[in-house]
N, C-alpha and C positions, 0 to 999 in steps of 0.2 A: 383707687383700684387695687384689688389683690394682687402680691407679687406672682407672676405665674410659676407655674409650676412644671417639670420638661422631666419625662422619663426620657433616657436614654440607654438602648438595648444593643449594645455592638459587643465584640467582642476582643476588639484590639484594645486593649489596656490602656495602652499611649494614645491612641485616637481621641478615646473614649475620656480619657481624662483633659488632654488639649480643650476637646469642647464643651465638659463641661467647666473648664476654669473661663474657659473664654464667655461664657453663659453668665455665668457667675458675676463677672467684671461687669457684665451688662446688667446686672440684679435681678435676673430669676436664681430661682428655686430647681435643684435639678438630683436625680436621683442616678445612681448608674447599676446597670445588669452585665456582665459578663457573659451570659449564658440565657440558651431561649427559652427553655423551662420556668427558670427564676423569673424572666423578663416580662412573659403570660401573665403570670402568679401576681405579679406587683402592679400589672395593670389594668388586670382586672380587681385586687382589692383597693386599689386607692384612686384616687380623683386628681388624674392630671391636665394640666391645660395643651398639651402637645406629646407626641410620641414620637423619639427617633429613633426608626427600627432597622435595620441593617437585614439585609437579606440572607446571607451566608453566614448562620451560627451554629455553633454544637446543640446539639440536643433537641433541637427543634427550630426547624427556622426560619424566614422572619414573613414569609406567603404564609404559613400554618399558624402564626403566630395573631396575622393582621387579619387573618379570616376567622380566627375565635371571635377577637376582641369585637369586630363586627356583629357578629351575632347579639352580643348583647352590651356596646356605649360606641356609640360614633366620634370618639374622642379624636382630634386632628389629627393623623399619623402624617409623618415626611419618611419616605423609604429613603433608606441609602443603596445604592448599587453599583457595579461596578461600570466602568467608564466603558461605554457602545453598547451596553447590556441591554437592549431596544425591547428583548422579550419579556423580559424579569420587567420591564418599565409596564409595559403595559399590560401583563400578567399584574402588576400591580393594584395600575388605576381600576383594571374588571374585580378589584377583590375588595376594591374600595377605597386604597390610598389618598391623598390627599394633593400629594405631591412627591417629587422623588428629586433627588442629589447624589450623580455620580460620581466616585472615585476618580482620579484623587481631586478634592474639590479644593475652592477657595473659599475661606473664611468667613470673607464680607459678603458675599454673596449667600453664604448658607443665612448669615444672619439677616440680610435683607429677606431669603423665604421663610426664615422662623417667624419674622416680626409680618408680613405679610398673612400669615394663615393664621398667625394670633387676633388680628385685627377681623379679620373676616369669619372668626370665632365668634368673636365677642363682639360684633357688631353683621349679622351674616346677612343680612340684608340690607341694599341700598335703598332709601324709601324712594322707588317709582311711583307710586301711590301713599296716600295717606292711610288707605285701610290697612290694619294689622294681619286680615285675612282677603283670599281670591278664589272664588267657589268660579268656575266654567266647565259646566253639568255636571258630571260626576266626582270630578276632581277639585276636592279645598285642598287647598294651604292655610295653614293657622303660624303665620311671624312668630307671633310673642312665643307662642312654645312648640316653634319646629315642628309641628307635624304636619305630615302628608297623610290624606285620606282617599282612595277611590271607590266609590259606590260601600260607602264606610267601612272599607278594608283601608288597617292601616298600612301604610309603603314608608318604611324607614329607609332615610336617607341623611347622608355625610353632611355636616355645614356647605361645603362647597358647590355640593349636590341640588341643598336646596337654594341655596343660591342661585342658580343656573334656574331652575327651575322655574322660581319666582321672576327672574326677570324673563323669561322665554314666555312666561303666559301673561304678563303685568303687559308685555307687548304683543298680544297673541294677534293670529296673521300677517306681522309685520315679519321680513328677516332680516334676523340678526346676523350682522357681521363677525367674523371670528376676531377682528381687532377691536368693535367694541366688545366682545365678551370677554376675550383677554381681559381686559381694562377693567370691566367694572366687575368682573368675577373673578378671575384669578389675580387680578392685581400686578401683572404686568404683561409688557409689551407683546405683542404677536409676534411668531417665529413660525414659518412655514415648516421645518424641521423639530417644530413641537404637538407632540399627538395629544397631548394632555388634555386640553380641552374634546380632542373628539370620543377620548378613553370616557370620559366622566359624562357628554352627551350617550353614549351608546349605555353606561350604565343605568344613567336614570330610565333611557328610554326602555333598556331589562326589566327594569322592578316597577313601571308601572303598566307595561305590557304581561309582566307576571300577575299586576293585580286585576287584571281584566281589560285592561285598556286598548285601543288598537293600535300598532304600530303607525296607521298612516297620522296620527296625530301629531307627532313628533318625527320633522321632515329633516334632512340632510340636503342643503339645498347649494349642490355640488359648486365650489368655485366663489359662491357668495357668504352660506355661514348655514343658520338654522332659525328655523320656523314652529313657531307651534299655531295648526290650525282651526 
């Protein structure tokens, strides 16, 4: 397996350097930015396996920064923000994040969600099905090369994104629990005081509602989890 590779875009010197030494000791590859201009600039020209983006930088930053790189590589990003910053979290996930980690955090834990969104990177689907694709009328999924199609409009979507996706329709009519999606999507436990999972439902339900689809397809099924019907 390739050593991965971790931009990171903060701007505390000290921080920034802690993690990536502590990165490092673990054997990734890891590059640092200072600054959000520079931070843009380096990932959009290079090919990394994860982005840790800090929200509060100079020169541009890190919502303006996770909403370019969107536009054109779904590359895993983990916000950083500040500790109760509830807004910035979920101004986040609607811009596309992956995940987020507030200040001041712990260590092991950052590492436990690095190594969690790297695995769900590079393995983004859990095989529910043996087929590598999931056509249900207008809307494919194609596994092998991530994309989403509706009425062959294509809908770009985050690994975690499609994740979510894949398994809500792999079990369509059935609903899903937020503790098995936790589980088999985000990769860890459920916490009633984590929006996360409903940030990244309401997203996808955006961008395939923007490709034409109807919202009632994609249920919210209060108190239980979600539905695709």
């Amino acid at each position: 397996m390739p050593i991965p590779h971790i931009l990171i875009i903060e701007d505390d010197a000290t921080l920034s350097d802690q993690v990536a030494r502590l990165l490092e000791e673990k054997g990734f590859n890891t590059q640092q930015c200072l600054d959000g201009q520079k931070g843009l600039l380096s990932a959009l020209q290079n090919s990394f396996d994860l982005i840790l983006l800090d929200v509060l930088l100079p020169s541009l930053n890190g919502f303006s920064i996770l909403n370019q790189i969107r536009r054109v590589k779904q590359t895993p990003i983990m916000m950083i923000t500040a500790c109760g910053a509830e807004q910035e979290r979920i101004e986040g996930y609607r811009k596309g994040a992956d995940d987020y980690l507030p200040k001041p955090f712990n260590f092991t834990e950052m590492m436990l969600r690095i190594e969690a969104l790297l695995r769900r990177s590079q393995h983004p689907v859990e095989r529910v099905t043996q087929s590598s694709q999931l056509q249900i009328g207008q809307l494919h999924l194609n596994r092998s090369k991530q994309q989403v199609f509706f009425a062959d409009k294509s809908v770009e979507l985050t690994p975690i994104q499609f994740r979510l996706l894949w398994v809500l329709l792999a079990n369509q009519h059935e609903v899903m629990s937020k503790a098995f999606l936790y589980h088999s999507v985000l990769d860890r436990p459920f916490s009633r005081y984590d929006r996360s999972l409903d940030m990244h439902v309401s997203r996808v339900r955006k961008k395939l509602v923007e490709a034409g689809m109807s919202p009632e397809r994609l249920l919210t099924m209060h108190g239980k989890g979600y539905q695709f019907t």
